[in-house]
C-alpha positions as CSV (number, residue, x, y, z in Angstrom):
1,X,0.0,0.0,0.0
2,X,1.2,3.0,-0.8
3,X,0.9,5.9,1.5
4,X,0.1,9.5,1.1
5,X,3.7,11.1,2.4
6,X,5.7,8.9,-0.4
7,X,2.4,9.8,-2.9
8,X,3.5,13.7,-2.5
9,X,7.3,12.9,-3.3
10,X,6.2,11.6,-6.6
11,X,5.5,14.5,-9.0
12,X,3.7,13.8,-12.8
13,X,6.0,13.7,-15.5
14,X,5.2,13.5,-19.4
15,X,8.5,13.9,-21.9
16,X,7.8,13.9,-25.5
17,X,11.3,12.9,-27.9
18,X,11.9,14.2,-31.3
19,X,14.9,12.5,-33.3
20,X,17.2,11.2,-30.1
21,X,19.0,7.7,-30.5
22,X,17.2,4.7,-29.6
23,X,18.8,4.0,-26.4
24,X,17.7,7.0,-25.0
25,X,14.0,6.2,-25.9
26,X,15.1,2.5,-23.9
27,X,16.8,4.0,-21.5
28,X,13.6,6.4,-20.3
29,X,11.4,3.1,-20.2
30,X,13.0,2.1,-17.1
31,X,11.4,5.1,-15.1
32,X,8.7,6.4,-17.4
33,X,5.7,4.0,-19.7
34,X,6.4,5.2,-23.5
35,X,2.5,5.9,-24.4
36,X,3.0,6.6,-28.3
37,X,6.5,6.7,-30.0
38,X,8.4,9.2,-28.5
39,X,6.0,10.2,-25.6
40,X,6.5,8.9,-22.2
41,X,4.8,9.6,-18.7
42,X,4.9,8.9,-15.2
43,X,5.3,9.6,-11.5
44,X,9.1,10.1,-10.4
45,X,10.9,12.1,-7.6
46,X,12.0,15.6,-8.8
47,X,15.5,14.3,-8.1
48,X,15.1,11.1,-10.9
49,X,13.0,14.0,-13.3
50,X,15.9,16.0,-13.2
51,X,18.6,13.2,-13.4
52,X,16.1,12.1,-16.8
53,X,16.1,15.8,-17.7
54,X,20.2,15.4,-17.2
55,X,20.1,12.5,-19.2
56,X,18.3,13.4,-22.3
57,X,20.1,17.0,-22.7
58,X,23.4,14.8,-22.7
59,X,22.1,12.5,-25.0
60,X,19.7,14.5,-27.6
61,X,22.6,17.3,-27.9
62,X,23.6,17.3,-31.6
63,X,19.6,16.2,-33.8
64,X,17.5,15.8,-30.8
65,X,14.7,17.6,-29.1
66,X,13.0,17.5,-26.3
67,X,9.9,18.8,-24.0
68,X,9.3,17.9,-20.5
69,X,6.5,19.3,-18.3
70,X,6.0,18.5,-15.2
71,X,4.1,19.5,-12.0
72,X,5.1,22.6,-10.1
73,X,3.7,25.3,-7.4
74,X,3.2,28.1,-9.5
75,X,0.1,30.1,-11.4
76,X,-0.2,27.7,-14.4
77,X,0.7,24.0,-11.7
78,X,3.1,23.4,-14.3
79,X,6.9,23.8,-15.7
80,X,7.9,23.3,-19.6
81,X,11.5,22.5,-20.2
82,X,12.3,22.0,-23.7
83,X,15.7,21.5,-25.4
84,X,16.9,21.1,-28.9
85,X,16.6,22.6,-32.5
86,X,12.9,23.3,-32.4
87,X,10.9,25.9,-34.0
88,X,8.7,26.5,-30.5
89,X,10.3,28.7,-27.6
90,X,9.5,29.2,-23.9
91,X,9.0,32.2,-22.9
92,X,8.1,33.8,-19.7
93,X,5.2,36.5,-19.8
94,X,4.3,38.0,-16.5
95,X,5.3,34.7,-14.6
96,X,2.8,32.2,-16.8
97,X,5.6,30.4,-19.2
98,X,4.0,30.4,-22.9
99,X,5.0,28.3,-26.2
100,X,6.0,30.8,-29.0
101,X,6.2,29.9,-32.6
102,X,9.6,31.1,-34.4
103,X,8.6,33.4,-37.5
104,X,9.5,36.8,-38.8
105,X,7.3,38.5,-36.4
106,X,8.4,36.5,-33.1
107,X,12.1,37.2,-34.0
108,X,11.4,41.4,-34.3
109,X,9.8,41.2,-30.4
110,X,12.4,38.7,-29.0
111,X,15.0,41.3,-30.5
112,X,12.9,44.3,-29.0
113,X,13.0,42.3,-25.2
114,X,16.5,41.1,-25.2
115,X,17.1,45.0,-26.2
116,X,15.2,46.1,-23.0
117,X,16.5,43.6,-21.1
């Protein structure tokens, strides 16, 4: 039986894979049930989700990419952690983290904020 303390150490995971090496896709089935090719969730400490996290920038560095959310105390209850050659960005707006899809027009007001910043 599993109790309610060792319920709230175990935090909601999903990762989706783009282009990473097969062993990497094995390797994340030991902690985390692949639910469709490249997609993968479960429940893992924050210390394993960021050891995977660890794992899968190391290994996805030159083709791959990567997404991770995950459960966190903030406005939206979520994090996004992405990582790789991908057309979508994180970005923070007012503390809520929002995707943003790279085109002329997204490039021009990333420019304009790095330039206040």
């Amino acid at each position: 039986m599993v109790t309610s303390s060792c319920r709230a150490e175990l935090l909601m995971v999903v990762v989706t894979l783009e282009l990473v090496p097969p062993r990497l896709r094995g390797g994340l089935t030991r902690w985390l049930t692949e639910i469709g090719p490249g997609v993968f969730v479960g429940r893992v400490s924050s210390l394993v989700r960021d050891q995977l996290w660890e794992l899968i920038i190391t290994e996805a560095a030159a083709t791959g990419r990567a997404v991770l959310v995950n459960r966190a105390a903030n406005e939206q209850g979520y994090e996004i952690r992405m990582h790789g050659d991908s057309k979508r960005r994180v970005v923070d707006v007012d503390g809520l983290q929002l995707v943003a899809n790279k085109h002329a027009a997204w490039l021009d007001w990333r420019d304009d904020e790095e330039d206040i910043n």
